[in-house]
C-alpha positions in Angstrom: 287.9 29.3 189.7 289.7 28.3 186.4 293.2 26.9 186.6 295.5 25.6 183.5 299.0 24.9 185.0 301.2 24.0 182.3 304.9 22.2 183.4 307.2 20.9 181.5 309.0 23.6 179.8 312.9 24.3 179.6 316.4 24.7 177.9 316.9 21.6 174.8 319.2 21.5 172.6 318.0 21.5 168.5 317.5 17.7 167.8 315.8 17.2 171.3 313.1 16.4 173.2 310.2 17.8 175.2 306.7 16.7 177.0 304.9 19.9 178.1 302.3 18.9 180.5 298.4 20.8 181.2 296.6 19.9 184.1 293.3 21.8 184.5 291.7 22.1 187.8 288.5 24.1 189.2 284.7 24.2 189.0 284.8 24.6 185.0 287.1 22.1 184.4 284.6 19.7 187.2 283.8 18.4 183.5 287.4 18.2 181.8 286.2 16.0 179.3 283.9 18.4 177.3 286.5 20.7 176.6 288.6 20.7 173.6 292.3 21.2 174.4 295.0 22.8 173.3 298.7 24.5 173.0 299.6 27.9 171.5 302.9 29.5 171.3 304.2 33.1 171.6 308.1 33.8 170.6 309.8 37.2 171.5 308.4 40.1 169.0 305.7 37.7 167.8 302.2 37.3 168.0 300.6 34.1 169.8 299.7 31.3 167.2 298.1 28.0 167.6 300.3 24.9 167.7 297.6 21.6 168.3 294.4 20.8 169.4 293.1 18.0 170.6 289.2 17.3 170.4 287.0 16.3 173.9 287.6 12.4 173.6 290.9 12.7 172.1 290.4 11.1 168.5 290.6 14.1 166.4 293.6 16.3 166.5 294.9 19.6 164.6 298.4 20.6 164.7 299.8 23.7 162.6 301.7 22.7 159.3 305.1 24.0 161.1 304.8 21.7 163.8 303.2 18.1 161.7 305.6 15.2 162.1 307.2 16.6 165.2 304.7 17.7 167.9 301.7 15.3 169.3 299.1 16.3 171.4 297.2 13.9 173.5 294.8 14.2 176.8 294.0 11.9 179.6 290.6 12.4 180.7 291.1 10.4 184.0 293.7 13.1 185.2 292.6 16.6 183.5 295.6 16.6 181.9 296.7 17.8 178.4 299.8 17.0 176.6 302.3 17.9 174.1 305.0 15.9 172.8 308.1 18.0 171.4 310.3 15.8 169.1 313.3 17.2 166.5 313.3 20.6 168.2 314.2 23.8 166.0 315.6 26.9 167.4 312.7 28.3 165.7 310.5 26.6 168.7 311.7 28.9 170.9 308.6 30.5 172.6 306.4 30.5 175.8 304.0 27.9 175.7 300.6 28.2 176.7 297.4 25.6 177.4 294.0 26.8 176.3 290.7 25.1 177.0 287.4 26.0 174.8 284.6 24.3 174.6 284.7 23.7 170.7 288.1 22.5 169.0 287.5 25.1 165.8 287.3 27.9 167.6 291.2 27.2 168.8 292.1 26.4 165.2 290.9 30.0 164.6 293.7 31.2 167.0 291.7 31.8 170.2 290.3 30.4 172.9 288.4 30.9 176.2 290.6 29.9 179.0 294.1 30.0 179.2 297.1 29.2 181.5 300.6 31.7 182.8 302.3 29.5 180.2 305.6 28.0 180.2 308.9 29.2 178.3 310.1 27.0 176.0 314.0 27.6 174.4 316.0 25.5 172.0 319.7 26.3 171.3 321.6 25.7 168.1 
């Protein structure tokens, strides 16, 4: 059984502030630290694009150019847990969030991944 349980999500105003959490449980995820982590993002009429990724140790990260300077992605290994930051939000962030797992960070920056969570819905307000 794979499990990605994202939390975190919610109504901000632009300006504000978010911390989406990930935690990944199950018999694939018995090894959390060899996956490569990661958020996409899916807004109403649009198709899913990737957001960040975050490598299996944590020391190499991605983040798409709409999202540099504002979002951070980071992972404790000691809890299975995946985060992203969410700092000087836009309207234009509104979208459901989702947590991916793979077990190589390119593939995510290619927009996929393996495993994925139910997401969490994300809205800023102008």
């Amino acid at each position: 059984q794979v499990q990605l349980v994202e939390s975190g999500g919610g109504l901000v105003q632009a300006g504000g502030s978010l911390r989406l959490s990930c935690a990944a449980s199950g018999r694939t995820f018995s090894r959390f630290s060899i996956y490569a982590m990661g958020w996409f993002r899916q807004a109403p009429g649009k198709e899913c694009e990737f957001v960040a990724a975050i490598n299996w140790s944590g020391d190499n990260t991605y983040g798409a150019d709409s999202v540099k300077g504002r979002f951070t992605i980071s992972r404790d290994n000691t809890k299975n847990t995946v985060y992203l930051q969410m700092n000087s939000l836009k309207p234009e962030d509104t979208a459901v969030y989702y947590c991916a797992a793979d077990p190589r960070i390119a593939t995510m920056t290619l927009n996929r991944s393996t495993y994925w969570g139910q997401g969490t819905q994300v809205t800023v307000s102008s």
